[in-house]
C-alpha positions in Angstrom: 0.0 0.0 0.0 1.4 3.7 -0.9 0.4 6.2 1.7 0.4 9.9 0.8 -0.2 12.8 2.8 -2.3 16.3 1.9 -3.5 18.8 4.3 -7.0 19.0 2.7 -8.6 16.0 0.6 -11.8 17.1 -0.9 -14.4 13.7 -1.9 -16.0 14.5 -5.0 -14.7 16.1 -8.0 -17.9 18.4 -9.4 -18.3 21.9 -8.9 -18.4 22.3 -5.4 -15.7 19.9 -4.6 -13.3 21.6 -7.1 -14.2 25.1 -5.8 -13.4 24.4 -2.1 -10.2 22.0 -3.8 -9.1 25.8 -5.8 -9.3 28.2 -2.3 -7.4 25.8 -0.6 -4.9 25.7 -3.1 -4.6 29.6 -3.2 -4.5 29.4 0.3 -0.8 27.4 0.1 -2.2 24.2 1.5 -1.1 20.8 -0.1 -5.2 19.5 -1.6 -6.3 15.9 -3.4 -9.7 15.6 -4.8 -11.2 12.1 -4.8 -14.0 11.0 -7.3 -15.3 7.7 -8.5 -15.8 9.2 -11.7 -17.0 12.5 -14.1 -19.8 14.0 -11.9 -23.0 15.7 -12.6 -22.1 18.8 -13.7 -21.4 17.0 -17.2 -24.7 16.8 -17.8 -25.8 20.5 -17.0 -26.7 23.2 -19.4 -23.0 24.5 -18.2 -25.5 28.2 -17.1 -25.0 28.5 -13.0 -28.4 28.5 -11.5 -28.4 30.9 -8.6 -32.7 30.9 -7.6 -34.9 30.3 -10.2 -37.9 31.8 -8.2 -37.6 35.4 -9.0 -36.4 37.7 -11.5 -33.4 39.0 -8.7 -32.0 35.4 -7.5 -30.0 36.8 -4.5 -33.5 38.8 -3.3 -35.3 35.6 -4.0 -33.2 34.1 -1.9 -34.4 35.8 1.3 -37.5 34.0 0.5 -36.2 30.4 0.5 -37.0 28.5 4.0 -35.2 29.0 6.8 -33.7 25.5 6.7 -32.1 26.5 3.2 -27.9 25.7 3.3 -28.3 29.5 1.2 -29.4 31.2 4.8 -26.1 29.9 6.0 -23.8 31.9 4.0 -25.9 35.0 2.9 -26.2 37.0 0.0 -22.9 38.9 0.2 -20.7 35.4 0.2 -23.0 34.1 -2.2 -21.7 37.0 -4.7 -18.3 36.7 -3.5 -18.4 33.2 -4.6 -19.5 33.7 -7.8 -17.0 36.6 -8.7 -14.7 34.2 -8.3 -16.0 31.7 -10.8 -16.3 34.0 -13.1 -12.7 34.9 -12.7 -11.7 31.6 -12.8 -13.7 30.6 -16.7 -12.2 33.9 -18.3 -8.9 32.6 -17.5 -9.6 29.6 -19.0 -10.8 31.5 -21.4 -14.3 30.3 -21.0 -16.0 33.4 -19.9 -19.3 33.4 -18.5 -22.1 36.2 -18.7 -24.4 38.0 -17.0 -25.6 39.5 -13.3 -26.0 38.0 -9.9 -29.0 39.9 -9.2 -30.6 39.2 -12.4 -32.3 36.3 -14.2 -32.4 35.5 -17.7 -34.0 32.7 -19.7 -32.2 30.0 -22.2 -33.6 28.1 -25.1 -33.4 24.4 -24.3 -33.0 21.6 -27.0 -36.8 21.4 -26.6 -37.8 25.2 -27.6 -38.9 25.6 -23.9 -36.7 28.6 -21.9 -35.3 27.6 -18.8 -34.4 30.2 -15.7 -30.7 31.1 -15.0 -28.1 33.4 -14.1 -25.0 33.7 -15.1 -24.9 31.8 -18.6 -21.4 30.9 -21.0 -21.0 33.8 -23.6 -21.9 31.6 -26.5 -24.8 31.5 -25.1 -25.4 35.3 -24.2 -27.5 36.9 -27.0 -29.7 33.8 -26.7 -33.0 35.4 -28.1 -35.2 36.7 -25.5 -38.2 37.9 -27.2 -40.7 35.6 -28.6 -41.0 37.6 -31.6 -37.6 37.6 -32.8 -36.6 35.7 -35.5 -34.3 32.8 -35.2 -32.7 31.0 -37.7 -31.5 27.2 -36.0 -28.5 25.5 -37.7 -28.4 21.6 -37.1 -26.2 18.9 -38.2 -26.9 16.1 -40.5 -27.5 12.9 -37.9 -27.3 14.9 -34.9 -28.8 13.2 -31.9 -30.2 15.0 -28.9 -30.9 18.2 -30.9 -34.6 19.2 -32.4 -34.9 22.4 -34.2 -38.2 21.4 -35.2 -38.9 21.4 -31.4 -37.6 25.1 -31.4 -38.7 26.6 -34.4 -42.6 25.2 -33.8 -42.7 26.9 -30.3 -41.6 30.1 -32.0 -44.0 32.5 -34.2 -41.0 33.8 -36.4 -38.3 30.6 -37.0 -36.4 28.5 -39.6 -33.6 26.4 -39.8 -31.3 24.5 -41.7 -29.0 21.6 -41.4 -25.5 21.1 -42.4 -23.0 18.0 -42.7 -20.2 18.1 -40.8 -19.0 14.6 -42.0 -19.8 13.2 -38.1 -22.8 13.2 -36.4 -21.7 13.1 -32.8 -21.3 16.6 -30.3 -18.0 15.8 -29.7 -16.9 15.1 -33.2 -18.8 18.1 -34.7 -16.7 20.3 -31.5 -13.7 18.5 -32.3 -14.3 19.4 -36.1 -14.9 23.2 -35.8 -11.2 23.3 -33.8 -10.2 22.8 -37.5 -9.5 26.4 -39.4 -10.6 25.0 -42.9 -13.9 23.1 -41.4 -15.0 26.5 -39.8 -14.0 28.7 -43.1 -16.2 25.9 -44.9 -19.1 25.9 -42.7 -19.1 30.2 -42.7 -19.1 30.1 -46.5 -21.9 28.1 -46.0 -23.9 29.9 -43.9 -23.1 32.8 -46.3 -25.1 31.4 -48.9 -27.9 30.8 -47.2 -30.5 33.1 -47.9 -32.0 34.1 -44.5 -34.3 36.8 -42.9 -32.8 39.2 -40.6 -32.3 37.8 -37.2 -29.9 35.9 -34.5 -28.4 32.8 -35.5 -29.2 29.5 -33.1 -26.4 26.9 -33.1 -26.2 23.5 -30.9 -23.6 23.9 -28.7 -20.9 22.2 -30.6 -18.7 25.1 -31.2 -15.5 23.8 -30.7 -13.7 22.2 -27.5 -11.4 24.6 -26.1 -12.1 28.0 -27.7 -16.0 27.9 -28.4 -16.0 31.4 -27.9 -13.4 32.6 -30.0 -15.3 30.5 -32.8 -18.5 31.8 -32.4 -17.1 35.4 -32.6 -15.4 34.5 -35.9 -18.7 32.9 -37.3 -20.8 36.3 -36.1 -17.8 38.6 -37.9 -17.4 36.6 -40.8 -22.1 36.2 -41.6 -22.2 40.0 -39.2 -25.5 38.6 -37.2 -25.4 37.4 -34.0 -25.6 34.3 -32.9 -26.0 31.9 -29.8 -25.6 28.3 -28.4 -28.2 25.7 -27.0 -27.5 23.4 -24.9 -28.3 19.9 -26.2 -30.0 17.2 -24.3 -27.4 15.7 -21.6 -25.1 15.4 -21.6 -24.0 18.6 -23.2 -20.9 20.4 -24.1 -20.9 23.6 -22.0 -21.3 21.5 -19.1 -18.2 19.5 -20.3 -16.1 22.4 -20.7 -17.2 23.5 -17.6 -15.8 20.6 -15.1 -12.9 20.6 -17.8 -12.2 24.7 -17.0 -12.3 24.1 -13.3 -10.8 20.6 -12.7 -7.4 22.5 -15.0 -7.6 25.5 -13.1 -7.3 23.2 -10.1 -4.4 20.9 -11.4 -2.4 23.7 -12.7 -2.4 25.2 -8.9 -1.1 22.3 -7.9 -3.5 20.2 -7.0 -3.7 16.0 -7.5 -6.3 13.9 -8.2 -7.3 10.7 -8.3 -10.0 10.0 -11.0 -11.9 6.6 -11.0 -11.3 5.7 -7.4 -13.9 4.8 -5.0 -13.1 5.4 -1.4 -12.6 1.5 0.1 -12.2 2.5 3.8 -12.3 5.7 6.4 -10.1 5.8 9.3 -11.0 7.3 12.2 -8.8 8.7 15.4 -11.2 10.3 18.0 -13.3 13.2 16.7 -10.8 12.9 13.6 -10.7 11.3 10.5 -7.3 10.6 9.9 -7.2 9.0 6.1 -9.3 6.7 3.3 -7.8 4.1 1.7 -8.5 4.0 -2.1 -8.4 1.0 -4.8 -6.4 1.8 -7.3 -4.7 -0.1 -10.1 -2.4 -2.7 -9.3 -2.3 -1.6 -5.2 -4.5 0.6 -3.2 -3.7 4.0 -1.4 -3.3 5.3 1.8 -4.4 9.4 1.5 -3.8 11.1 4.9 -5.3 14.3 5.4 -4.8 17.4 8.3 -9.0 17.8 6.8 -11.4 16.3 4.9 -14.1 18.1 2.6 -17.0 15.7 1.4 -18.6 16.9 -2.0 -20.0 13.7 -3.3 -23.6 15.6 -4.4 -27.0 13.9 -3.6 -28.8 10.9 -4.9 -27.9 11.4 -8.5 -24.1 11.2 -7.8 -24.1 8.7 -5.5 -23.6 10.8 -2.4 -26.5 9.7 -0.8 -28.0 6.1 -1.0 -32.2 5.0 -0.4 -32.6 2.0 0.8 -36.5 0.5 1.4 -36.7 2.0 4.6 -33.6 4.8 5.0 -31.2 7.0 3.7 -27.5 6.7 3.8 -24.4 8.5 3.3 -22.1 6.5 1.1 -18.6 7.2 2.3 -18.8 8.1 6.2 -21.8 6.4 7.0 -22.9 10.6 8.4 -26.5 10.7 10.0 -28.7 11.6 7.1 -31.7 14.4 7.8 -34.5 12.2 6.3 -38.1 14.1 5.2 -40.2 11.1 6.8 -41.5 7.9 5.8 -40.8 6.7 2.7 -44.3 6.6 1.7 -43.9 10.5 1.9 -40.7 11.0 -0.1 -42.7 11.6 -3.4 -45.4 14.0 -4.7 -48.5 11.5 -6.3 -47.2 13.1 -9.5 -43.7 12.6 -10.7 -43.5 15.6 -12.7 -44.4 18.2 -10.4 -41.5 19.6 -8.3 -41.1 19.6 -4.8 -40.4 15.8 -3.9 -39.9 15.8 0.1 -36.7 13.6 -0.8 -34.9 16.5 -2.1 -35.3 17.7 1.0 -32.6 15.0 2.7 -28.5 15.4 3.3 -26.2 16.1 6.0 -27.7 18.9 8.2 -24.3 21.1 8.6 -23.6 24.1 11.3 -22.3 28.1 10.3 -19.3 26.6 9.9 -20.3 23.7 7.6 -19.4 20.7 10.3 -22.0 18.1 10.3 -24.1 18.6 13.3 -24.9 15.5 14.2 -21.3 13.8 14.2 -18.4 14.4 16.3 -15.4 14.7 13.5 -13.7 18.4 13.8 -12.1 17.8 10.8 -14.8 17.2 8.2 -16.4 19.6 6.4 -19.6 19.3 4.3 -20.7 21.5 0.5 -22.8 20.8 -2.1 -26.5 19.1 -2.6 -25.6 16.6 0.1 -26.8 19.2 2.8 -29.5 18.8 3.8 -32.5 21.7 2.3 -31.5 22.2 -0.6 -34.0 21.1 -3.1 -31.6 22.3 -5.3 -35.1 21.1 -8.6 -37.5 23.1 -6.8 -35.3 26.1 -6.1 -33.6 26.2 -9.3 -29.9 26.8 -7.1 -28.1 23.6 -8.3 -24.6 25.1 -9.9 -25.1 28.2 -7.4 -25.8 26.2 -4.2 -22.3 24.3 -5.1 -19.9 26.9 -5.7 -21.2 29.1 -2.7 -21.3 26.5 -0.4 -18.1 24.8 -2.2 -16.1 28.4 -0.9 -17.7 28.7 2.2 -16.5 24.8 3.4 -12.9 25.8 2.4 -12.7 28.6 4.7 -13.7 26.4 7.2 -11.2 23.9 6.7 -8.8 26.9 6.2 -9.4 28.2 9.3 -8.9 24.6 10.8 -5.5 24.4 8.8 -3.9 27.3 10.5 
């Protein structure tokens, strides 16, 4: 067995656990970040949801319930923590756009809008008014795209469909990294003969430098134009974990990617390291702190059983919303499931209350309150609470 130490290892590699993992870094403390695999946040729209119940998300927030993991941190940190992302994607030169204190809507791949905040810049001229027109370019075998889904919930719409020679996101993305593919597909798009208006693209606009692409495409046809996400998992989401997980490893940080956490070990009111399988032999990581950031249900942080909840790496008393008979509304489809209501109920400081450990540290949906569906706070929630954890354990560290 190898045995390695860190002063902070963060469980869970998505956007909160990469957040905290980042401060830390900046903070000259010695992180690991420890995920079974790619997590949620791959198969997000790649927009940070702040509170989708009003058209100011950090007044709406006010509103939420008392019980809300928001209430612990408050509007100001909240904005604090967002600043930061932003800073972070423009220097991975995936800049993001838009307010804190001010919604916008999205077109989905389905021609419905969705609620958000701060949105990629491909996406920023997305059209707002339902009279606009909107002219959607597809791809020949594209899956997971519709524009006949877009351009029949729209009065004034048309599209038109090219072929890229693939038929997959990431091969079209991979494709318009190519300077002769993009010059083709403009002179294209040139001699299309189209009405006035914004031009709607899936996003597949390139890997690395979507932005720079779609500001050559707008020069080059002089019309706007915009991304929509596809149907999950989608590219801006990818590019997202892919921005923060670099920023992360290029400060220094390691991680260990497609490794389950095999054991805990305790001391006390410490936990003093978790053992890992990897290839070949497993690993010993020792820590001064621990940060758990394994998400809810969806990512495996939490586990329902018939009759409980658990927590899948500590074994951490879960806040359950009742019997299990309870857990769901009678319809599916209507928001507000009492089970989104369950996770680790945490203290100011983001301890979990009902444990003893002084040196673990709790972010993300796993907290208990968050109802991250019905609130519309999913990408929000995790990189607010994601900074508030690291000070925390930074404080701890000293």
């Amino acid at each position: 067995m190898s045995v390695i130490d860190y002063d902070a290892v963060v469980i869970g590699g998505g956007m909160s656990g990469l957040m905290a993992g980042i401060h830390l870094l900046e903070r000259g403390h010695t992180v690991a970040v420890i995920s079974r695999g790619d997590p949620t946040v791959c198969l997000s729209t790649g927009c940070i949801d702040v509170c989708g119940t009003g058209a100011d998300p950090l007044a709406a927030v006010d509103a939420l319930p008392e019980g809300h993991p928001y209430h612990l941190i408050g509007a100001e940190k909240i904005r604090a923590a967002l600043d930061k992302f932003s800073e972070i994607m423009t220097d991975v030169h995936l800049p993001y756009a838009g307010r804190v204190d001010e919604n916008r809507a999205i077109i989905t791949p389905l021609g419905t809008t969705k609620t958000t905040c701060l949105v990629p810049r491909t996406m920023e001229t997305s059209a707002r008014k339902p009279d606009e027109y909107i002219h959607v370019v597809s791809f020949k075998g594209l899956k997971d795209f519709y524009p006949s889904y877009i351009t029949s919930g729209r009065r004034n719409a048309g599209f038109s469909v090219y072929d890229a020679g693939v038929a997959t996101t990431m091969g079209i993305a991979a494709r318009f990294e190519d300077r002769s593919f993009l010059n083709e597909f403009i002179a294209w798009l040139k001699g299309l003969e189209i009405p006035d208006g914004k031009l709607a693209f899936p996003a597949v606009m390139g890997l690395e430098h979507p932005l720079s692409i779609m500001q050559e495409i707008q020069t080059q046809v002089e019309r706007w134009g915009f991304e929509i996400p596809t149907l999950p998992p989608s590219l801006p989401g990818i590019r997202l974990f892919k921005g923060l997980k670099r920023v992360f490893q290029a400060k220094g940080g390691d991680v260990y990617w497609g490794s389950p956490i095999a054991s805990v070990e305790r001391s006390g009111k410490h936990v003093e390291a978790v053992t890992i399988e990897t290839k070949g032999r497993s690993t010993r990581v020792n820590g001064q702190a621990f940060i758990l950031a394994t998400g809810s249900f969806v990512s495996g942080g939490l586990f329902a059983s018939r009759d409980e909840i658990q927590e899948t790496v500590f074994g951490l008393s879960v806040a359950s919303p009742g019997p299990r008979d309870d857990w769901f509304n009678s319809d599916f489809f209507t928001p507000g499931h009492a089970v989104e209501r369950a996770g680790i109920r945490v203290g100011r400081d983001f301890r979990p209350l009902e444990e003893t450990l002084e040196n673990l540290f709790v972010c993300g949906s796993i907290i208990s309150g968050s109802e991250v569906m019905k609130y519309g706070c999913g990408h929000g929630l995790a990189l607010s609470t994601g900074l508030a954890a690291a000070e925390s354990c930074a404080e701890t560290l000293k």
